[in-house]
C-alpha positions in Angstrom: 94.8 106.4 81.2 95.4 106.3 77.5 99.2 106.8 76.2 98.4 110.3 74.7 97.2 110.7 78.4 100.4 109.4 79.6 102.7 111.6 77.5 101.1 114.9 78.6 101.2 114.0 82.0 105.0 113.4 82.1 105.5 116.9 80.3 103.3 118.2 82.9 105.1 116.3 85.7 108.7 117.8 83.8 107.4 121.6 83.5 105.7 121.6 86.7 109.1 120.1 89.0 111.4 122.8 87.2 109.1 125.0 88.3 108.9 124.2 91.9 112.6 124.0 92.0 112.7 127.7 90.9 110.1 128.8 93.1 111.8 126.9 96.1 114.8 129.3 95.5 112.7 132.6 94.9 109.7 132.5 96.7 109.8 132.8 100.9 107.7 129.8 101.8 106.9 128.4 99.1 106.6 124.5 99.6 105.4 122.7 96.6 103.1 122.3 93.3 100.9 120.0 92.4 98.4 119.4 89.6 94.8 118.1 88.9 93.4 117.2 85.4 90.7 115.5 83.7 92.3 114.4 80.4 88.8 113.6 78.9 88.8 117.6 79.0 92.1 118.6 78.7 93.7 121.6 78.9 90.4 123.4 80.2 90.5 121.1 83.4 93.7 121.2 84.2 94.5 122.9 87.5 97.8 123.5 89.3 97.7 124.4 92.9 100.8 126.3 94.8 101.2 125.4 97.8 103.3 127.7 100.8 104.2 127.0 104.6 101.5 129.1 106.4 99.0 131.2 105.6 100.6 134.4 106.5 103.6 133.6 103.7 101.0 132.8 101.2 99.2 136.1 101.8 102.6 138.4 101.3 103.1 136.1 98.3 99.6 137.2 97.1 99.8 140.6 97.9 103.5 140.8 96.6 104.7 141.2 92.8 105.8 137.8 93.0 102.5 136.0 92.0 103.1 137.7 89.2 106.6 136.6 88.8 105.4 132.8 89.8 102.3 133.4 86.8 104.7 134.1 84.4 107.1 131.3 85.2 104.7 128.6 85.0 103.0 129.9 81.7 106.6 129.9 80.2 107.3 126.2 81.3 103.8 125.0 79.8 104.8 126.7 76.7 108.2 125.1 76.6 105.7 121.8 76.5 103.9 123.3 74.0 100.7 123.7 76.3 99.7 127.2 75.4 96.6 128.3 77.9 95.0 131.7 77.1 94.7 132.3 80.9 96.9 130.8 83.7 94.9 132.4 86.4 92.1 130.5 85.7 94.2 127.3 86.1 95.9 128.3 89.1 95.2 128.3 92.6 96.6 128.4 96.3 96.8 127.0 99.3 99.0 126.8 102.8 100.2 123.3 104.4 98.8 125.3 108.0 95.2 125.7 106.1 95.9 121.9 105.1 96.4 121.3 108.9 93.3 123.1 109.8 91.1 121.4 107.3 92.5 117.7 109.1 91.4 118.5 112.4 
């Protein structure tokens, strides 16, 4: 990883625990986020994955204003690192620790 490479991934690693520590507070069963990136193709590849407590809490969170809310949030953290993406949906996706559960057995 180059330093460049390095730098961004600490502001990514900064935006993206303030953010989880919001969405602890606000979200019912919200659990974590996490982040996946190809900096040979940055910021296209970048991809940050929500993760809640069951399936059932991720689809009222889905169906609910709040992914909205959670949309918004994470946008306005990247752009306090001055990461500016035209579309967060596209870098955004879900998933439940019970589908993770599923998946290992």
């Amino acid at each position: 990883m180059r330093k460049s490479d390095k730098k961004i991934e600490n502001k990514l690693r900064v935006a993206l625990t303030d953010v989880c520590e919001i969405a602890l507070k606000q979200f019912i069963g919200f659990e974590w986020v996490t982040h996946l990136v190809n900096y040979n193709n940055f910021p296209s590849s970048l991809k940050v994955i929500c993760v809640f407590d069951s399936n059932d809490n991720l689809s009222h969170f889905l169906k609910s204003n709040n992914r909205r809310e959670l949309e918004v949030l994470i946008q306005r953290k990247f752009f306090e690192i001055d990461l500016n993406l035209t579309s967060i949906t596209q870098h955004l996706s879900y998933d439940s620790e019970e589908s993770n559960q599923k998946r290992k057995n």
